[in-house]
Structure formats: structure tokens, C-alpha cells
C-alpha positions as a printed Julia matrix, in Angstrom:
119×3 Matrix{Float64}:
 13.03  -6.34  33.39
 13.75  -2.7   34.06
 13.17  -1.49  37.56
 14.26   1.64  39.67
 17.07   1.53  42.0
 17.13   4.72  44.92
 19.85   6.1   46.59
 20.56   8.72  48.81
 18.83   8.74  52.17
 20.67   9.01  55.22
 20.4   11.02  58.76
 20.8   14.63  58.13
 20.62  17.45  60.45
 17.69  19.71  60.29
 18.7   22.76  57.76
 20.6   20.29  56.03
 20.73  18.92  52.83
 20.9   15.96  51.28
 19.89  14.53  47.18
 18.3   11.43  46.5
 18.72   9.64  43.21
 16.52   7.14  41.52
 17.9    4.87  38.16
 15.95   2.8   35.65
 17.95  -0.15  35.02
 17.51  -3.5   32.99
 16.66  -2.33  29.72
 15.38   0.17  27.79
 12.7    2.5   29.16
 11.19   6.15  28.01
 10.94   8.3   30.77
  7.7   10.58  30.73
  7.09  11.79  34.15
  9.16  11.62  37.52
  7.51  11.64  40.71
  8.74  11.28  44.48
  6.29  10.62  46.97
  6.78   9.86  51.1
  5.15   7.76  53.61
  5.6    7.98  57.35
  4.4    4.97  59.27
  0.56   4.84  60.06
  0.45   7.62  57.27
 -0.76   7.43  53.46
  2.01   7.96  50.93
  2.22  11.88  49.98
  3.03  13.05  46.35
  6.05  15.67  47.08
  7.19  16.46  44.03
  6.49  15.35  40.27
  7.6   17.06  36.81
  5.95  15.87  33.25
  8.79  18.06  31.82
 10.95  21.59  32.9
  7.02  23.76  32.38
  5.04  20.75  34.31
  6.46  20.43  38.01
  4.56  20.41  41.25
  5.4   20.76  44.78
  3.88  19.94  47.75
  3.38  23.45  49.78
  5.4   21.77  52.55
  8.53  21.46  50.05
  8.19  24.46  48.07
 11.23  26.33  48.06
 13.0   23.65  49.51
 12.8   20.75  47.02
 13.84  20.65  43.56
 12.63  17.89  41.45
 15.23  17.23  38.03
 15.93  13.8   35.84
 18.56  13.34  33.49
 17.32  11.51  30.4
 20.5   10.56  29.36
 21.19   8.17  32.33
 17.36   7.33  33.22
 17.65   9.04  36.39
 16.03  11.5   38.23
 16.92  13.26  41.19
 15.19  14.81  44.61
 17.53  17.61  45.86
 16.49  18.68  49.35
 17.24  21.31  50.93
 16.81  23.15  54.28
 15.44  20.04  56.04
 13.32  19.98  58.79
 12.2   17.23  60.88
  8.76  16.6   59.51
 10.82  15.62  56.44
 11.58  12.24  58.49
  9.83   9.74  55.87
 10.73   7.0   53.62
 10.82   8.78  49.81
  9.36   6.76  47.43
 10.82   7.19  43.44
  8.38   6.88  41.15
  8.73   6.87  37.15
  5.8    6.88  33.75
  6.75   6.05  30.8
  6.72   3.3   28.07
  9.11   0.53  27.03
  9.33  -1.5   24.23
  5.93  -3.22  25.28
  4.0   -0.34  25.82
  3.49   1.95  28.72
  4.88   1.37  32.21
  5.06   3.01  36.1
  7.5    2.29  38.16
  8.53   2.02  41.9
 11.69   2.39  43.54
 12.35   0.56  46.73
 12.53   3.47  49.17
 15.16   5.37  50.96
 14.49   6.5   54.34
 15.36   9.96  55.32
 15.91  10.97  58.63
 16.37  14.21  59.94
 17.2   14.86  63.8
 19.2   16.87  65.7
């Protein structure tokens, strides 16, 4: 049964930096789009970045120019690279993949990471 595993979260200091990871594991699975999305308690889940391929990405205006969204295909695993943090970044990041196994299509969650950023 694939699923997504995420990494990278942590406490970070505000203009910092920090890259979160996300890996399909347990068989075989086609990415077509990467997404990573954030929730802060009592708050709905925010799309912050998602990219259908290198000519189809979207930020959020709160990341732009901060956030770049990038998989590798190879290793079923795409990546969150933040940058410049500040503390309304605080959130748990949510990984979230579209694409198609053997059995037909698929979307995935990963578990969550929870970033904090604070001085």
C-alpha cells in the first residue's frame, strides 16, 4: 500500500530556513501533481504551494518569493524549500500527492510535519 512519509519540520528562527520532504513508499506510484498545504489549529487547511509540472506551479501570495515547490521523480519525492520564514508560517504542512498506480488513479496524504517558527 503506498503512502507518503514527511520530513523536515522543526523550530526555526524567523528569516530562517528550513526544507521539508515528502516520499511515496510501498510500491509503485506515478506522480502527477505535488501539493503542500497548512493548517493552524481552529483554521481550515491552506493550499501553499502545488506544481502539475516545472510550467504549472502556484503559490500562495503569502509564500511567493519565499517558497519553492520541486519533486524528484526518480525517488517519488517532492520537496517544500522555505525560505525567509516568518512567524505566521507556524503551521502543520500537509504533503499532498495525484497520481495513478497500478489500479488506477490515487491522492495521497502525508502525515504532517509541524513547523514552528519563533524567536
Amino acid at each position: 500500500q503506498v503512502r507518503l512519509v514527511e520530513s523536515g519540520g522543526g523550530l526555526v528562527q524567523p528569516g530562517g530556513s528550513l526544507r521539508l520532504s515528502c516520499a511515496a513508499s510501498g510500491g509503485f506510484f506515478s506522480i502527477d501533481s505535488v501539493g503542500w498545504y497548512r493548517q493552524v489549529p481552529g483554521k481550515e487547511r491552506e493550499l501553499v504551494a502545488s506544481s502539475s509540472s516545472p510550467a504549472d506551479t502556484y503559490y500562495a501570495n503569502s509564500v511567493k518569493g519565499r517558497f519553492t515547490i520541486s519533486r524528484d521523480n526518480a525517488k517519488n519525492t517532492g520537496y517544500l524549500q522555505m525560505n525567509s520564514l516568518k512567524l505566521e508560517d507556524t503551521a502543520i504542512y500537509y504533503c499532498n500527492f495525484k497520481g495513478r498506480n497500478s489500479r488506477g488513479y490515487l491522492e495521497l496524504w502525508g502525515q504532517g510535519t509541524l513547523v514552528t517558527v519563533s524567536s
